[in-house]
C-alpha positions as CSV (number, residue, x, y, z in Angstrom):
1,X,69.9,164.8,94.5
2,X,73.2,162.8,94.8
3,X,71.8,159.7,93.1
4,X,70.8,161.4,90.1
5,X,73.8,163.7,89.5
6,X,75.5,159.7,89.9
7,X,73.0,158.9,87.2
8,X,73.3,161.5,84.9
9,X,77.3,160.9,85.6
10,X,76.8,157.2,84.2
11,X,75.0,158.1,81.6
12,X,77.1,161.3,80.1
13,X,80.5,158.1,80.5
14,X,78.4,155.4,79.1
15,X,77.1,157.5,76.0
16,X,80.7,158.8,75.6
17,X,82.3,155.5,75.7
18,X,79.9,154.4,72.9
19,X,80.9,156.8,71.1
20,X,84.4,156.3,71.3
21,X,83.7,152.7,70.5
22,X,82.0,154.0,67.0
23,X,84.4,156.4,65.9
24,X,87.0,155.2,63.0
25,X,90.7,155.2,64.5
26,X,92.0,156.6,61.1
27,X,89.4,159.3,61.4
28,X,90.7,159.7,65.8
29,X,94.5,159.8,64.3
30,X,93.8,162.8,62.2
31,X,91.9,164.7,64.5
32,X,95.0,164.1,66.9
33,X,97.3,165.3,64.2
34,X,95.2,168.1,63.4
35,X,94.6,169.7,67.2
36,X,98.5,169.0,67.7
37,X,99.4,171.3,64.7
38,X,96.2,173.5,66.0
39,X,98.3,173.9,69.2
40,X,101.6,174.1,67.9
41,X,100.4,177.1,65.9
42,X,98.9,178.9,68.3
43,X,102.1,177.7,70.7
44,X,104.2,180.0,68.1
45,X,101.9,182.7,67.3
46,X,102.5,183.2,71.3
47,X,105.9,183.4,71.5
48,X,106.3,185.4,68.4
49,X,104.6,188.0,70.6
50,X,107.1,187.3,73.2
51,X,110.5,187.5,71.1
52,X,108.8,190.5,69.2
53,X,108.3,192.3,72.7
54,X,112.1,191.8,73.9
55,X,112.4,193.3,70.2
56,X,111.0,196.3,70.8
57,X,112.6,196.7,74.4
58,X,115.7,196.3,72.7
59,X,114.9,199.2,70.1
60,X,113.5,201.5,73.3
61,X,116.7,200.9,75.0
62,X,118.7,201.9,72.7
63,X,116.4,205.2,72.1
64,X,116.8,206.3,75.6
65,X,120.6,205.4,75.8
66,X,120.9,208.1,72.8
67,X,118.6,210.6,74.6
68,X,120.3,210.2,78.1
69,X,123.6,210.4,76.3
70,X,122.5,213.3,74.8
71,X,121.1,215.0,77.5
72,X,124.3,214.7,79.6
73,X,126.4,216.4,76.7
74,X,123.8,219.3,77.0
75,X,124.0,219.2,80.5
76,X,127.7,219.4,80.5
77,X,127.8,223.3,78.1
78,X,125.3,224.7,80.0
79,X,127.7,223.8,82.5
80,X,130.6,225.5,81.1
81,X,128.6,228.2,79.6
82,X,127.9,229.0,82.9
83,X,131.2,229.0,84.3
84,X,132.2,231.3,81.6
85,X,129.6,233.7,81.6
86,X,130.3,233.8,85.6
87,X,134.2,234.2,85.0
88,X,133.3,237.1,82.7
89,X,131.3,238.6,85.0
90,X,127.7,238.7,83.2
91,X,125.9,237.5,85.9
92,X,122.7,237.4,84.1
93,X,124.2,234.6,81.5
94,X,125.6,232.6,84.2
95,X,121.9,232.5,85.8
96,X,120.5,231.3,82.2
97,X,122.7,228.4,81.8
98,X,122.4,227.2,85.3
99,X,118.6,227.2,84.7
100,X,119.8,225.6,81.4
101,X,121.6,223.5,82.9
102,X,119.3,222.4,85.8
103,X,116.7,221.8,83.1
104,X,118.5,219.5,81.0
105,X,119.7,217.8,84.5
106,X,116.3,217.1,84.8
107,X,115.3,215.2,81.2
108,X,118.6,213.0,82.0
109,X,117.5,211.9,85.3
110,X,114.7,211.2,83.6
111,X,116.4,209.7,80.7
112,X,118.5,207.3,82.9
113,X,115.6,206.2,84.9
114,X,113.9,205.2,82.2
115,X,116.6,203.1,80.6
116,X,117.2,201.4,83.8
117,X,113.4,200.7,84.0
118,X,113.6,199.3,79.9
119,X,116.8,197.5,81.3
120,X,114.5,195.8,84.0
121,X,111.9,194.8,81.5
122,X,114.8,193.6,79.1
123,X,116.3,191.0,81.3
124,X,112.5,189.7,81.8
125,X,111.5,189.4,78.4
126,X,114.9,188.1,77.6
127,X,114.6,185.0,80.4
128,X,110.8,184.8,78.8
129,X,111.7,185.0,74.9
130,X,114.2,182.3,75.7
131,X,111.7,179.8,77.4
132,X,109.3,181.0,74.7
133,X,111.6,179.4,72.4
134,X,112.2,175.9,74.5
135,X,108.6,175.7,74.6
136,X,108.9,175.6,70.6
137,X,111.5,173.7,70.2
138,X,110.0,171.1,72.5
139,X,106.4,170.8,71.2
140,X,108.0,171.1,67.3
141,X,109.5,167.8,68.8
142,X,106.6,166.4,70.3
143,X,105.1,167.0,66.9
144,X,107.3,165.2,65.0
145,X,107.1,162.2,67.6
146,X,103.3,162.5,67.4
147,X,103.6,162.8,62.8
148,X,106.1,159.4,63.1
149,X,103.6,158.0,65.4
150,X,100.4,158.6,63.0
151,X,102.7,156.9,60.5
152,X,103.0,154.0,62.9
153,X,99.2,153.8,63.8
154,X,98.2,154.1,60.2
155,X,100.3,151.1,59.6
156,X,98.8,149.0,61.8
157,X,95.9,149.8,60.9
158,X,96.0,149.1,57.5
159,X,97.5,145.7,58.2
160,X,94.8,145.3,60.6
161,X,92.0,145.9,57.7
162,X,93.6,143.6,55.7
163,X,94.0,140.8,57.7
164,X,90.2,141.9,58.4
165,X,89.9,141.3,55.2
166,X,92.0,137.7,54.5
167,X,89.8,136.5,57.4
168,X,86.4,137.4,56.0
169,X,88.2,135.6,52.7
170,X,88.9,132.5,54.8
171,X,85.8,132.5,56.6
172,X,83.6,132.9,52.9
173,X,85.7,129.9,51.4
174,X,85.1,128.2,54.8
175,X,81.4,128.3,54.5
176,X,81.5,127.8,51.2
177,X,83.5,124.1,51.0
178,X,81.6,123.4,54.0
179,X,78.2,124.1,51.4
180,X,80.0,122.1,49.0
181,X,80.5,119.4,51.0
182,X,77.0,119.4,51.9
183,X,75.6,118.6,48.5
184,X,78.2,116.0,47.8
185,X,77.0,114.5,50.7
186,X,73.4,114.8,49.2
187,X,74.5,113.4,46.2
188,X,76.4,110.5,47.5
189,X,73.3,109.7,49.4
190,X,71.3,109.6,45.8
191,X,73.5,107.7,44.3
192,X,73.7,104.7,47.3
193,X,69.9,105.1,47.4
194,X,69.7,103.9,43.9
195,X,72.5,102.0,43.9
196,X,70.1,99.7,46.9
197,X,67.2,100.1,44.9
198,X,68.7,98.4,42.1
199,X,70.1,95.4,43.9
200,X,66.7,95.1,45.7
201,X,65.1,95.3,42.5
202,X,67.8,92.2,41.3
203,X,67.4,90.4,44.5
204,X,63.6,90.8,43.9
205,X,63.6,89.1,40.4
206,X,65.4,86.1,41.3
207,X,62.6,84.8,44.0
208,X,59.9,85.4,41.1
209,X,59.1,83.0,38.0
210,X,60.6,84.7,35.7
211,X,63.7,85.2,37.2
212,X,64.2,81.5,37.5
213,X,63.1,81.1,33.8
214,X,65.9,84.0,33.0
215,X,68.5,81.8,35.1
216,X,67.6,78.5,33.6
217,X,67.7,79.8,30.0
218,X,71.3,81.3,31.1
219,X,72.1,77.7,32.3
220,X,70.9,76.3,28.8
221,X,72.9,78.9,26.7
222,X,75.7,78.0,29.1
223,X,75.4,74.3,28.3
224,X,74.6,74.9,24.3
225,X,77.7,76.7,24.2
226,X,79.9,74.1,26.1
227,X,78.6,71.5,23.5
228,X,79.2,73.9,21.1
229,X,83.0,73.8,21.8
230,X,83.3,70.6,22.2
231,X,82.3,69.9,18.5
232,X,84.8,72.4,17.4
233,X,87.6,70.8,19.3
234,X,87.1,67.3,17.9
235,X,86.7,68.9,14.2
236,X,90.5,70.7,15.1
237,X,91.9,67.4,16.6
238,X,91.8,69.1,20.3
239,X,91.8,66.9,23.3
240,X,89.5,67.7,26.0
């Protein structure tokens, strides 16, 4: 069981690092890009809901700080309307506003307790809203590092392409002189082949009869032509 989950381990790397290996770098960098921003989104989206929440504590607070202040002011006349239905004696009206009274007492303590609870929950989502926003700030950072980066990669690796490119120029014009030089060597070769053949061919002659009848009518002209310019030197008056 252990050897083929070790397999199946080697296999699931060894396809992955192929793949890796086939994917275009420009196409990797944008996909990086892309899932950043993805992130970052969804980074603010979250802490929009945070900020918004403090918000809305902020707004309850303030509710219940009017209603507590406002039950206490109630509180306080049925106090006094007590204390002056008492003083006059109607004993009936002092036992309404001290119910009253006891009554409103109740919706402020009420009142109070829940502002100190919103309180509570204020000073949390205050210390949260304000990492919320760090965590922003930071990752809006990150992104611009990650956007200058792109920039960077993308540079490289159009340079890279084109010096791709200048070598696959270089290695074509390589390949190609070395071609040329090929059949030059070819022709070379002709032309010394025939070059041999001809002074074989003149080499040849000479040993046969008629190449010694060529050479001895070439001596003759030579000789005919020496006489020749003798005559003409003695009919000018030239010493020889």
């Amino acid at each position: 069981m252990g050897f083929f989950k070790r397999l199946w381990g080697y296999i699931k790397a060894l396809f992955r690092s192929k793949a890796e290996g086939m994917m275009d770098p420009e196409i990797e960098i944008e996909q990086a890009i892309t899932e950043a921003r993805k992130r970052d989104q969804e980074l603010r989206t979250q802490a929009a809901r945070v900020v918004a929440h403090r918000t809305q504590l902020e707004s309850q607070i303030e509710r219940a700080a009017e209603q507590a202040g406002e039950a206490r002011e109630m509180a306080k006349q049925a106090l006094l309307k007590g204390q002056q239905a008492s003083a006059a004696g109607d004993a009936a009206g002092a036992d309404k506003w001290t119910k009253t009274a006891q009554g409103v007492a109740m919706r402020l303590q009420a009142s109070e307790n829940n502002l100190t609870s919103l309180k509570g929950q204020y000073e949390t989502a205050s210390t949260q809203a304000e990492a919320a926003k760090t965590a922003v700030q930071q990752n809006a950072m990150r992104l611009q590092e990650l956007a200058a980066k792109r920039m960077e990669l993308l540079g490289s690796l159009q340079q890279a392409k084109m010096q791709e490119s200048v070598n696959k120029a270089m290695e074509s014009m390589s390949a190609t002189f070395d071609d040329e030089a090929v059949s030059l060597d070819k022709v070379e070769d002709k032309i010394e082949a025939r070059r041999a053949e001809a002074m074989a061919r003149a080499e040849l002659r000479e040993v046969t009869p008629e190449g010694a009848e060529m050479e001895l009518r070439e001596t003759i002209s030579v000789a005919q032509a020496d006489a020749k310019l003798e005559e003409l030197k003695k009919e000018l008056g030239i010493a020889g």
